[in-house]
C-alpha positions as CSV (number, residue, x, y, z in Angstrom):
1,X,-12.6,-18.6,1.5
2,X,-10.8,-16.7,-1.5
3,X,-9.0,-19.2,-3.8
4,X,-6.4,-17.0,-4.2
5,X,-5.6,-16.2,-0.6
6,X,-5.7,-20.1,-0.2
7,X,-3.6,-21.3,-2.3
8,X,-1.3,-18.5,-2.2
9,X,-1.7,-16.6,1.2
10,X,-2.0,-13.7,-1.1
11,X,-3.8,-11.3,1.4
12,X,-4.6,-7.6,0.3
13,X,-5.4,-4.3,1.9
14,X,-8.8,-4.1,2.3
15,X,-9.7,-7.8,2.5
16,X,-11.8,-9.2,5.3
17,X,-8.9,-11.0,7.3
18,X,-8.8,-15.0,7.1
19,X,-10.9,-17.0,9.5
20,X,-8.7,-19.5,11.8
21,X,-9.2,-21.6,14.7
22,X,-6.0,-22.3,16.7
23,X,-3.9,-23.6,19.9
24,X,-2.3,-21.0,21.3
25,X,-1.0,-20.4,25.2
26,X,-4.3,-19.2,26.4
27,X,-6.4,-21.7,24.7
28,X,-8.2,-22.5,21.6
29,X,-8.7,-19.0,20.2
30,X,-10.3,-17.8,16.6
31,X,-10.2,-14.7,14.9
32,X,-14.0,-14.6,15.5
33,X,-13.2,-14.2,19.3
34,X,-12.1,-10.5,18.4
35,X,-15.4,-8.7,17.1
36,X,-15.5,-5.2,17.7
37,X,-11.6,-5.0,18.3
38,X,-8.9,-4.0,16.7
39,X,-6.3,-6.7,16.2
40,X,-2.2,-6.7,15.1
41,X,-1.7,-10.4,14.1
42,X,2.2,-10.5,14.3
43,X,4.7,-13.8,13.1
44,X,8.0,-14.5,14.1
45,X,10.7,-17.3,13.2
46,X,11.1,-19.1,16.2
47,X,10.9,-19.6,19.7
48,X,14.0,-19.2,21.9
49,X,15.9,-17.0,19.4
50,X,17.4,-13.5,20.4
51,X,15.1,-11.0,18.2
52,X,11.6,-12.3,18.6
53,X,13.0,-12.6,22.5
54,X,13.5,-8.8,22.5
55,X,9.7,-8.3,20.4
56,X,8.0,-10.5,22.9
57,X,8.8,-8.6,25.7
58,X,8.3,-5.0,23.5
59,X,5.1,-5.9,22.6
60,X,4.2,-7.2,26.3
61,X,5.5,-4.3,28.0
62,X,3.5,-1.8,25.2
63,X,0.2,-4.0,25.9
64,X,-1.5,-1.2,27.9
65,X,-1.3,1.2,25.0
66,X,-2.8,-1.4,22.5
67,X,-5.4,-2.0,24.9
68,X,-6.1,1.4,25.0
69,X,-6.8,1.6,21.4
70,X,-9.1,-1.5,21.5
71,X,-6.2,-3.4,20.2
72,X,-5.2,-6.9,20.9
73,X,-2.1,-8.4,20.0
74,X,-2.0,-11.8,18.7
75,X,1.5,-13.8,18.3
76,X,2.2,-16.7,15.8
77,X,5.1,-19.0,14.7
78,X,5.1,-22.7,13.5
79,X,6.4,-24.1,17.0
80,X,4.5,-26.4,18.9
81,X,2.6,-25.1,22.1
82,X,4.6,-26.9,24.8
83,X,7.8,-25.0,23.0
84,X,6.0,-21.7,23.7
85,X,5.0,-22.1,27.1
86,X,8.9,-22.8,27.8
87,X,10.0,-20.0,26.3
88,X,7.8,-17.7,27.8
89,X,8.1,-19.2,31.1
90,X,11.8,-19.0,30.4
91,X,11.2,-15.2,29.8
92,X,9.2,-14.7,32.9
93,X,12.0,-16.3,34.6
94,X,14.5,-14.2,33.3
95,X,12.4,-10.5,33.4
96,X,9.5,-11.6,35.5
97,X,6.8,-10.1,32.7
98,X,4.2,-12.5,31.9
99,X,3.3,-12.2,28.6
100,X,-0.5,-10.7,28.5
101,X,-1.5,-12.1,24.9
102,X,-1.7,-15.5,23.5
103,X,1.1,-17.0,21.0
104,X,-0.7,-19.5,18.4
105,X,1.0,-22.7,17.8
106,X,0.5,-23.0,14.0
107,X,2.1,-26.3,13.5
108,X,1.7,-27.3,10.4
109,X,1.9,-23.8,8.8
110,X,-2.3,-23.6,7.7
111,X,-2.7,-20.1,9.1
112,X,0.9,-18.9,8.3
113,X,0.2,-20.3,4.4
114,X,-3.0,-18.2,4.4
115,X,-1.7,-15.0,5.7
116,X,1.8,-15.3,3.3
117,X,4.0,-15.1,6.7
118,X,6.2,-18.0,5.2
119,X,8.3,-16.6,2.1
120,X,10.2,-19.7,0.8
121,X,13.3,-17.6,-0.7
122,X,13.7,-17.5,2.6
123,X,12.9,-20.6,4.5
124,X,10.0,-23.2,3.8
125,X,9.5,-23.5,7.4
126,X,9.8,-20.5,9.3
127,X,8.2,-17.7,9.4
128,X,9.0,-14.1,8.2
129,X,8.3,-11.2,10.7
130,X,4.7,-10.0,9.4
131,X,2.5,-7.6,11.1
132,X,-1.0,-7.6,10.5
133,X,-3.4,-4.8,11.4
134,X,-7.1,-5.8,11.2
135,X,-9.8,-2.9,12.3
136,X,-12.9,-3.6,14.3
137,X,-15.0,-4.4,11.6
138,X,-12.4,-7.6,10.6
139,X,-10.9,-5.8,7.6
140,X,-7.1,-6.0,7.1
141,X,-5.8,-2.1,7.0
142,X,-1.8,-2.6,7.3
143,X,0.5,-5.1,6.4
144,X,4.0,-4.7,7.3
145,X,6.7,-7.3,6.7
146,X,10.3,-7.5,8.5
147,X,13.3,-9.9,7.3
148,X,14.9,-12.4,10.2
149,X,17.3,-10.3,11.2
150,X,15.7,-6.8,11.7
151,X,13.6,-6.3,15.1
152,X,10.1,-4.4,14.4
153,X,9.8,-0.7,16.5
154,X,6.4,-1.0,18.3
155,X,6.1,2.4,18.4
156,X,5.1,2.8,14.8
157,X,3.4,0.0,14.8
158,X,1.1,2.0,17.6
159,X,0.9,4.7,15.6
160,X,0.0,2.9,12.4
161,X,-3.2,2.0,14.5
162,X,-3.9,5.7,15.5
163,X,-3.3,6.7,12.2
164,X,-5.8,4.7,11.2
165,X,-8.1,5.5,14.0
166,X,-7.9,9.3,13.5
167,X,-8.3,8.9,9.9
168,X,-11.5,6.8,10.1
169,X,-12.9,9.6,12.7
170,X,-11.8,12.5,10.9
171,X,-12.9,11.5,7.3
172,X,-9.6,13.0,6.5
173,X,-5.5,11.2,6.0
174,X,-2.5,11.7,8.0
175,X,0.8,12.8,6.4
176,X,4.2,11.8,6.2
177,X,5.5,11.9,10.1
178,X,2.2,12.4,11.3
179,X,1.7,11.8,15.2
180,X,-0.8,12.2,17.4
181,X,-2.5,15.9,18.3
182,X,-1.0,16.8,14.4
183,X,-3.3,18.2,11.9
184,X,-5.1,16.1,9.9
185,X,-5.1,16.0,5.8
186,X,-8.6,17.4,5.0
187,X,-9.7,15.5,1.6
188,X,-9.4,17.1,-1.6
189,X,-12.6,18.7,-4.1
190,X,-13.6,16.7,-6.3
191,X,-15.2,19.7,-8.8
192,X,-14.2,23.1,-9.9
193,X,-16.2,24.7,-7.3
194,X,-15.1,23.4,-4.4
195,X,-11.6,23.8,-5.5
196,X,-12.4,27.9,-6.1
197,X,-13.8,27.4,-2.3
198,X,-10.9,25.7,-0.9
199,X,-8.0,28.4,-2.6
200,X,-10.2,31.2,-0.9
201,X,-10.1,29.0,2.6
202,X,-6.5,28.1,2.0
203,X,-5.5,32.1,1.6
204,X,-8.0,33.0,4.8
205,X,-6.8,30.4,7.3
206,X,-2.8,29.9,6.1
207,X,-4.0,26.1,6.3
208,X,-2.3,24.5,3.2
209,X,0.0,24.5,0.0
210,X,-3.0,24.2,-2.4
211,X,-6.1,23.3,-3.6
212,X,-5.4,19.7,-3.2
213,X,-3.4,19.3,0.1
214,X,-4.9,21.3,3.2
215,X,-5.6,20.7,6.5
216,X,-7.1,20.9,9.9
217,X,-7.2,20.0,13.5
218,X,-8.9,17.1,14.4
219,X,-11.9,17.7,16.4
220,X,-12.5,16.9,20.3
221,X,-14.3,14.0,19.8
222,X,-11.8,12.0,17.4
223,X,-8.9,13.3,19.7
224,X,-11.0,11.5,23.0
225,X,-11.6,8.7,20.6
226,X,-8.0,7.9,19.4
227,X,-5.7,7.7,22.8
228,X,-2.9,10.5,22.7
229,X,-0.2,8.2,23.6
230,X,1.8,10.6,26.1
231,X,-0.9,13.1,26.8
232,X,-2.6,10.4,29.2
């Protein structure tokens, strides 16, 4: 384990993604569990409160599209277990969705510590509304952090993860706005050559501003590989 991310749950892009071993409501659960996928480790404050009500059920009812991107969602905050299997009882109750992903009961804040979901300017015992996204490979690729009082849109947060996904395949970026069946950003030279070579492709295919920002359409097999969300 990193001293740094120990001690101060100082977690970078690009990073391998903590280990942890946990309680949640399907069981004792590790990060390790989740080789090969694509994960979204998301916190919230507390159990029985109005906006992480309103994210739990989001995030259940957009399940089938994470799952379609190899994605699995896994939900934390520092209430005990029992508190949320009430809650999402209470919510099954209430909506009749039964919440397809497990909820990890991080008592006594290890996990929350190492990931820096707990900012004490804001409260030394809740946490913070953090969002991490973790590729296949156990790498940490986004992190996105919400105050208290501000929901998260699980839309983006789905296509964060096929931005990602498209940019792996295409060996390319996405742009600002970018959404899926969009050109891609095709990377720039890196000598005088291939810059000459790009201008003359630029001024033959209308593809781009300049030498340095271009584009092009993703190919088939990125497009079959990254889920169209819509298109389906």
């Amino acid at each position: 384990m990193d001293y740094e991310i120990m001690m101060n749950g100082n977690v970078k892009i690009g990073q391998f993604a903590p280990e942890f071993e946990a309680t949640s409501t399907m069981g004792d659960i590790s990060l390790n569990n989740y080789k090969e996928k694509w994960v979204v480790l998301f916190s919230h404050p507390g159990d029985f409160t109005p906006v992480c009500t309103t994210e739990i059920i989001a995030f259940s009812k957009a399940n089938t599209y994470f799952e379609k991107l190899n994605t699995c969602l896994i939900g934390l905050s520092v209430d005990s277990n029992a508190s949320h299997l009430a809650w999402l009882y209470d919510i099954y109750l209430k909506t009749g969705i039964v919440v397809p992903f497990p909820i990890i009961a991080d008592r006594n804040g290890t996990i929350a510590r190492k990931y820096g979901m707990i900012s004490n300017d804001i409260s030394s015992t809740e946490t913070v509304r953090n969002v991490f996204i973790i590729d296949d490979k156990g790498i940490i690729r986004t992190i996105l952090v919400y105050p208290m009082n501000v929901g998260r849109c699980i839309p983006e947060i789905i296509r964060t993860i096929q931005a990602l996904q498209m940019a792996d395949c295409s060996n390319g970026s996405t742009p600002a706005n970018w959404m899926p069946g969009n050109p891609v950003i095709v990377s720039s030279p890196q000598t005088f050559c291939g810059l000459q070579e790009r201008v003359n492709e630029i001024e033959k295919n209308k593809n781009g501003m300049s030498w340095y920002l271009s584009f092009k359409e993703p190919s088939k097999e990125c497009e079959k590989n990254v889920e169209i969300q819509g298109k389906k």
